[in-house]
C-alpha positions as CSV (number, residue, x, y, z in Angstrom):
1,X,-210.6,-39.6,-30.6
2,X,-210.7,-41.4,-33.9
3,X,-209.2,-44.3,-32.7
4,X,-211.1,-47.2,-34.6
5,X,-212.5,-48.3,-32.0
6,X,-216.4,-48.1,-29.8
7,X,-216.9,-50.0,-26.7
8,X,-217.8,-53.7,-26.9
9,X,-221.5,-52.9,-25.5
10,X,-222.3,-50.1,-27.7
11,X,-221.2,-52.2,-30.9
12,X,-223.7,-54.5,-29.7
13,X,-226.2,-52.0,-29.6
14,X,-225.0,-51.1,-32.7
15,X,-225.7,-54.2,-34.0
16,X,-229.2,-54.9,-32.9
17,X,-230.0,-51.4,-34.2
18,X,-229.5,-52.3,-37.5
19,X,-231.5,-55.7,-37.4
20,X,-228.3,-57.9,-37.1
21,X,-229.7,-60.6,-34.2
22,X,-226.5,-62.7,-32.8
23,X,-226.5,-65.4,-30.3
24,X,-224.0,-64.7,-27.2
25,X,-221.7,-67.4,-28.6
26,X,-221.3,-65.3,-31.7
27,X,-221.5,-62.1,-29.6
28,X,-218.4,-63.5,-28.1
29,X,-216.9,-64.8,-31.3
30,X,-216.4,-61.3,-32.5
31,X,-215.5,-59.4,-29.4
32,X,-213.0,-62.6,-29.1
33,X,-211.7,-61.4,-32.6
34,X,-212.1,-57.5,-32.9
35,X,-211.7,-57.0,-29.3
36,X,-208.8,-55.6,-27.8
37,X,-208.1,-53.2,-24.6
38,X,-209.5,-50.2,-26.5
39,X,-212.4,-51.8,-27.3
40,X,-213.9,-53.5,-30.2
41,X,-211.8,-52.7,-33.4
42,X,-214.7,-51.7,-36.2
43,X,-212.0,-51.0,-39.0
44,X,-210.9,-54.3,-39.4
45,X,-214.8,-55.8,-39.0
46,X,-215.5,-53.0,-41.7
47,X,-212.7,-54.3,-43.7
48,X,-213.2,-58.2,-43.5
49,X,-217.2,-57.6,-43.8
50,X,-217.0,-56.0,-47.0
51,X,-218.6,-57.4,-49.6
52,X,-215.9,-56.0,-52.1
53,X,-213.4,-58.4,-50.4
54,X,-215.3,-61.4,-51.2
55,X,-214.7,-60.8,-55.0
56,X,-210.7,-60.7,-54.8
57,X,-209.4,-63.9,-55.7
58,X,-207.6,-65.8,-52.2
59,X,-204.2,-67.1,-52.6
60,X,-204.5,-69.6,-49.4
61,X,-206.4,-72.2,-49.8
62,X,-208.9,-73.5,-47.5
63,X,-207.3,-76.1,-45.5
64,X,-204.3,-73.4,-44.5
65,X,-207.5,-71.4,-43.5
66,X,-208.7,-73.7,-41.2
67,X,-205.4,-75.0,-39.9
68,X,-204.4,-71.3,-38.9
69,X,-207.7,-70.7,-37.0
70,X,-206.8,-74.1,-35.3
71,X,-203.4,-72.6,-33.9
72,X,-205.6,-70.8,-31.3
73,X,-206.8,-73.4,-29.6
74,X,-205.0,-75.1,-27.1
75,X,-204.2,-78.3,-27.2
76,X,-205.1,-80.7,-23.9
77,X,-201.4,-82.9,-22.8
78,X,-202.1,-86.5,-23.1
79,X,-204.1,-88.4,-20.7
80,X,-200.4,-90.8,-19.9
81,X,-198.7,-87.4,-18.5
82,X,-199.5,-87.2,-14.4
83,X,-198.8,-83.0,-14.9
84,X,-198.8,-80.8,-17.7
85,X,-196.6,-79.4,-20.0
86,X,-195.1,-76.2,-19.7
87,X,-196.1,-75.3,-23.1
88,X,-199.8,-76.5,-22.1
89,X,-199.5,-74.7,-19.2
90,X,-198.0,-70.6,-20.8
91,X,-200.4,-71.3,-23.3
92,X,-203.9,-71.8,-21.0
93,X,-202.4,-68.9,-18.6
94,X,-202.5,-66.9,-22.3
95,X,-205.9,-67.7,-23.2
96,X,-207.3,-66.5,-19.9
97,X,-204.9,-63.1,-20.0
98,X,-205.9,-62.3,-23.3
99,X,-209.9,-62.8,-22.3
100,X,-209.1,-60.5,-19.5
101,X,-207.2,-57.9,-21.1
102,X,-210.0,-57.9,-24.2
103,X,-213.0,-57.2,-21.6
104,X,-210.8,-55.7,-19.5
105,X,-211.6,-57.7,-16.3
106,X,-210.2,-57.8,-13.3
107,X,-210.0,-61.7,-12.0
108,X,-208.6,-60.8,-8.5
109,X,-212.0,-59.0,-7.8
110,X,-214.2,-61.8,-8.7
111,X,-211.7,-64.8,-7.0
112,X,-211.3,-62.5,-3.5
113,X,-215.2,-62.6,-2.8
114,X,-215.3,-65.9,-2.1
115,X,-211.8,-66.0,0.3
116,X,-214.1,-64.8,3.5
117,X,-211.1,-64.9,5.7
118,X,-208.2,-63.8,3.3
119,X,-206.2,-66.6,3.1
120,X,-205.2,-66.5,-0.6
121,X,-206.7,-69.3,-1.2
122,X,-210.6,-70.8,-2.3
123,X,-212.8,-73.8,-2.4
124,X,-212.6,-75.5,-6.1
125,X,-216.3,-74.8,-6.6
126,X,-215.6,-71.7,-5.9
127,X,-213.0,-70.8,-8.3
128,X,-214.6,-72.4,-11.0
129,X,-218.3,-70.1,-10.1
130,X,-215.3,-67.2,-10.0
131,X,-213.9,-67.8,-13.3
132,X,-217.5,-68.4,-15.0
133,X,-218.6,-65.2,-13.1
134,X,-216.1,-63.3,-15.0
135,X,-216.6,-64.7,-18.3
136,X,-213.5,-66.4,-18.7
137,X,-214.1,-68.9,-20.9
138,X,-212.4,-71.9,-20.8
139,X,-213.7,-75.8,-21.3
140,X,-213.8,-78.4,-18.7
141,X,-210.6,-79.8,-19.3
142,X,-208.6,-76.3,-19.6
143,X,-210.2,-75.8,-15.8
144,X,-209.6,-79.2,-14.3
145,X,-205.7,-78.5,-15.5
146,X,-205.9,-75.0,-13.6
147,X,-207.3,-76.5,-10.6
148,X,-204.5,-79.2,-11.0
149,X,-201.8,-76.6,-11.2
150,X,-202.9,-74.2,-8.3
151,X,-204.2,-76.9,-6.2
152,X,-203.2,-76.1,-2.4
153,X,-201.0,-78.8,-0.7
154,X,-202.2,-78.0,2.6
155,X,-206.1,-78.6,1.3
156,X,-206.6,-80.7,-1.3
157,X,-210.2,-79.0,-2.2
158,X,-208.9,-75.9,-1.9
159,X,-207.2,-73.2,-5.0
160,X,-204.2,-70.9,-4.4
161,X,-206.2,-68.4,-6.7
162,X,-203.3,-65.7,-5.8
163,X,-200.9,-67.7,-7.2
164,X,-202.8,-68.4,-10.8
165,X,-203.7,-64.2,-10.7
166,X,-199.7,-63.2,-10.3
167,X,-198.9,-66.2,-13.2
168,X,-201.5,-64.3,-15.2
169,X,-199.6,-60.8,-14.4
170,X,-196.5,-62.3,-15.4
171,X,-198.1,-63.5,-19.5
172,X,-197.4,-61.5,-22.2
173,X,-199.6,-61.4,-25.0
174,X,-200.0,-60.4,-28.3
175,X,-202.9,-58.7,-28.9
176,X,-202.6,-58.1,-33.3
177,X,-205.6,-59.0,-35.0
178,X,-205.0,-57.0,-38.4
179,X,-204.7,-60.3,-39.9
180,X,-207.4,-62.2,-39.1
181,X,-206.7,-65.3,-36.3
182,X,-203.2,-64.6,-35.3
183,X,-201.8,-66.9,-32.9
184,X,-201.7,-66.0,-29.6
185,X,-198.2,-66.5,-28.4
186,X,-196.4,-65.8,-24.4
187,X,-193.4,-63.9,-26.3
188,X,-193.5,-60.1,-26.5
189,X,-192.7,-58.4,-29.6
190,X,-189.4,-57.6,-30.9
191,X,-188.1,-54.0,-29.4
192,X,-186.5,-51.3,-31.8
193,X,-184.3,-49.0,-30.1
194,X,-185.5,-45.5,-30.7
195,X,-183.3,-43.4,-33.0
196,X,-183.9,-39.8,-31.6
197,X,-182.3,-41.2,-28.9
198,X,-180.0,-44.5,-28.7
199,X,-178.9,-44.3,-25.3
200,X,-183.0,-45.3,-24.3
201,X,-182.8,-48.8,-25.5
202,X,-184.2,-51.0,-23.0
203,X,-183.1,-55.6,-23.5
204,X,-185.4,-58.1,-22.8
205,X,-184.6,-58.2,-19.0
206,X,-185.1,-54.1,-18.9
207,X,-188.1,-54.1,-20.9
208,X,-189.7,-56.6,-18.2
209,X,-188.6,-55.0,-15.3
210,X,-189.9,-51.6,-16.3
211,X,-193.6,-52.9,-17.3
212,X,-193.7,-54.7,-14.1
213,X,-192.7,-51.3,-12.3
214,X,-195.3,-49.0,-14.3
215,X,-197.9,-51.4,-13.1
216,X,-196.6,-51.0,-9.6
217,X,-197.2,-47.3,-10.7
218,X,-200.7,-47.5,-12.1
219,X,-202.1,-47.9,-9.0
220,X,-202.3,-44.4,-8.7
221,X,-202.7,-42.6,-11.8
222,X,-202.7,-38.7,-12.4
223,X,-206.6,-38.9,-11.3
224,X,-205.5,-40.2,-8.1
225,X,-202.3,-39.0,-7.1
226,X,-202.7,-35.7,-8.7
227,X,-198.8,-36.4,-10.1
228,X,-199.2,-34.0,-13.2
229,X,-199.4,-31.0,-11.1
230,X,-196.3,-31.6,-9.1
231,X,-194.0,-32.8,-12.4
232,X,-195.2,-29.2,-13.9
233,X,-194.0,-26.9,-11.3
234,X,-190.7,-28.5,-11.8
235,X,-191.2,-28.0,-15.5
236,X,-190.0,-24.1,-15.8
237,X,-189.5,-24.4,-19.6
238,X,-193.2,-26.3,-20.1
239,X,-191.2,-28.5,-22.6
240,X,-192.9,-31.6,-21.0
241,X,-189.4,-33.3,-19.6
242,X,-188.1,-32.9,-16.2
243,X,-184.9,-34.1,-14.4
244,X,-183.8,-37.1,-12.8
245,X,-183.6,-36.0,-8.9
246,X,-187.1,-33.6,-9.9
247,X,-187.9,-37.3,-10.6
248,X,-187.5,-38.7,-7.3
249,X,-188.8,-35.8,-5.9
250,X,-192.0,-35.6,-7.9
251,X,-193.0,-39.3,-6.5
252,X,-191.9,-38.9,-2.8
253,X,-193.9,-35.8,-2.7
254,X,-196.8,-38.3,-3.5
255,X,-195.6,-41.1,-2.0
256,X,-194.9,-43.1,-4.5
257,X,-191.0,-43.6,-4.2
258,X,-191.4,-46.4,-2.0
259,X,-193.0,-49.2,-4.7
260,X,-189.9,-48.7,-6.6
261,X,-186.9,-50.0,-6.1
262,X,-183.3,-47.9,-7.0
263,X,-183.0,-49.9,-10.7
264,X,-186.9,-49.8,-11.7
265,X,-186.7,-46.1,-11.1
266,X,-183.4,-45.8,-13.5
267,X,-184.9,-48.2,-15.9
268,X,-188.1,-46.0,-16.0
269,X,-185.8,-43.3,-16.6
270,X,-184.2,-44.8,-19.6
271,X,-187.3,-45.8,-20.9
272,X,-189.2,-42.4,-21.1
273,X,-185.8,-40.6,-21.7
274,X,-185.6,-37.8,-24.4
275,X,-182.3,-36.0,-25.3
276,X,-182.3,-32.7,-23.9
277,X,-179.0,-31.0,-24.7
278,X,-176.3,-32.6,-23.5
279,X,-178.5,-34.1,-20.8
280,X,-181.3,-36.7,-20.5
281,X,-184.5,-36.1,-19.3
282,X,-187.6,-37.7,-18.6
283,X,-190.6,-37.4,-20.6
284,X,-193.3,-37.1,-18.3
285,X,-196.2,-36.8,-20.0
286,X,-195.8,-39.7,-22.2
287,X,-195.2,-41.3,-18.6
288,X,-198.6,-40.0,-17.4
289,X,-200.7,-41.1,-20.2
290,X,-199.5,-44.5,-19.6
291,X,-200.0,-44.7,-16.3
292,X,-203.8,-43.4,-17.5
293,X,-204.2,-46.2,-20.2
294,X,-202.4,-49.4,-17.6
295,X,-205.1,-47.9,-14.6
296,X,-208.2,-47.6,-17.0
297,X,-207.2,-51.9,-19.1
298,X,-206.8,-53.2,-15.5
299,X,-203.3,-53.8,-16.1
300,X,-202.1,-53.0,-12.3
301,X,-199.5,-54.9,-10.4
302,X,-201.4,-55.8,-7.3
303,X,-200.7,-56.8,-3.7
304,X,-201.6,-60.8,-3.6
């Protein structure tokens, strides 16, 4: 596809084809940088790499440098503070999403192994073996203040590791690394309201609502529900937009009616609406191929 970006494991083949030998902490290092949920980005390597860069004179200096790669580290709350911050807390919660989301792994599979009996919650050695299993990484401290945010009340050894896997569905994060070591905030982007057609702006409250809905959704994609075939018979024209009530009847054909709720399914609407006419109608395959890209970066909305 052209996209600008290889998988993660065939860069490093790439790598050790061409007589570069890394450690795994520097291995890590760069997927933590280039890495995103496509994969790892070799355009900006290429860019920052270049030798050519080196000789253009740099207008920061160095101690901006190394205070702007500080901003992505998160800072520990004093040792005086019996819980942490909130701050502390949206900002761990975004280091371990945006891990996830880069290597595209899904924590509920590794923490549900070791809950024998389903009872949403897990032994602390066992979350910690969990989170190490799937290459979350995170210092001592950062875990001890997980452990002390999740802890059961009923067990005091014990980790409600459902609870910390829905706080992790609920983090936003910015995944831009054009610029080198952007810091990685909890606060999604600004939204532009699309000028072919106004009436499809979506506020902050719609926007969330509707990407919590099309995870609901990404549980079964077009390769598992087969949805593409029934939105086309209802597609006459093959202009790739369908109705509102061919909508509804697209996803209760499938089955799928019943994980939305009446204002997700207008909001989803709204949000993949193109002006047809005098009439609004839904772009389906725009829909589809986000389904496809939610299902294949493990961004689902699962049962807990």
């Amino acid at each position: 596809l052209n996209s600008g970006h290889v998988p993660c494991k065939i860069a490093n083949q790439i790598f050790v084809s061409n007589g570069i030998l890394l450690s795994n902490d520097e291995l890590n290092s760069l997927t933590d940088r280039y890495g995103n949920e496509l994969g790892f980005n070799y355009k900006h390597f290429l860019e920052d790499a270049d030798p050519a860069e080196y000789a253009t004179p740099k207008l920061k200096s160095t101690s901006s440098l190394q205070t702007g790669c500080l901003k992505t580290k998160v800072e520990a709350p004093s040792v005086d503070d019996d819980e942490p911050h909130e701050e502390y807390i949206i900002k761990l919660l975004t280091k371990a999403k945006r891990q996830a989301v880069t290597k595209c792994i899904p924590v509920i599979d590794f923490l549900q192994d070791y809950d024998r009996h389903r009872e949403g919650e897990i032994s602390e050695i066992d979350f910690r073996r969990a989170l190490d299993n799937a290459n979350i990484k995170l210092s001592i401290d950062e875990v001890n203040s997980l452990c002390k945010i999740f802890r059961s009340p009923k067990r005091g050894c014990c980790i409600l590791y459902r609870d910390f896997c829905r706080a992790l569905d609920e983090i936003f994060v910015q995944m831009e690394m054009s610029s080198g070591d952007n810091e990685i905030t909890a606060i999604p982007l600004m939204h532009l309201a699309n000028l072919d057609c106004a009436e499809c702006f979506l506020n902050f409250e719609e926007r969330t609502l509707c990407s919590q809905a099309l995870m609901k959704l990404a549980r079964q994609p077009d390769e598992i529900s087969n949805l593409s075939s029934v939105f086309k018979d209802f597609d006459y024209e093959n202009c790739g937009s369908i109705g509102k009530n061919q909508l509804i009847r697209a996803l209760t054909v499938r089955e799928m009616h019943h994980m939305l709720s009446s204002r997700e399914l207008d909001i989803i609407f709204k949000c993949f609406g193109v002006q047809r006419g005098i009439h609004l109608e839904f772009n389906y395959r725009e829909f589809l191929n986000i389904l496809k890209i939610l299902h294949e970066t493990g961004q689902v909305k699962r049962n807990y």
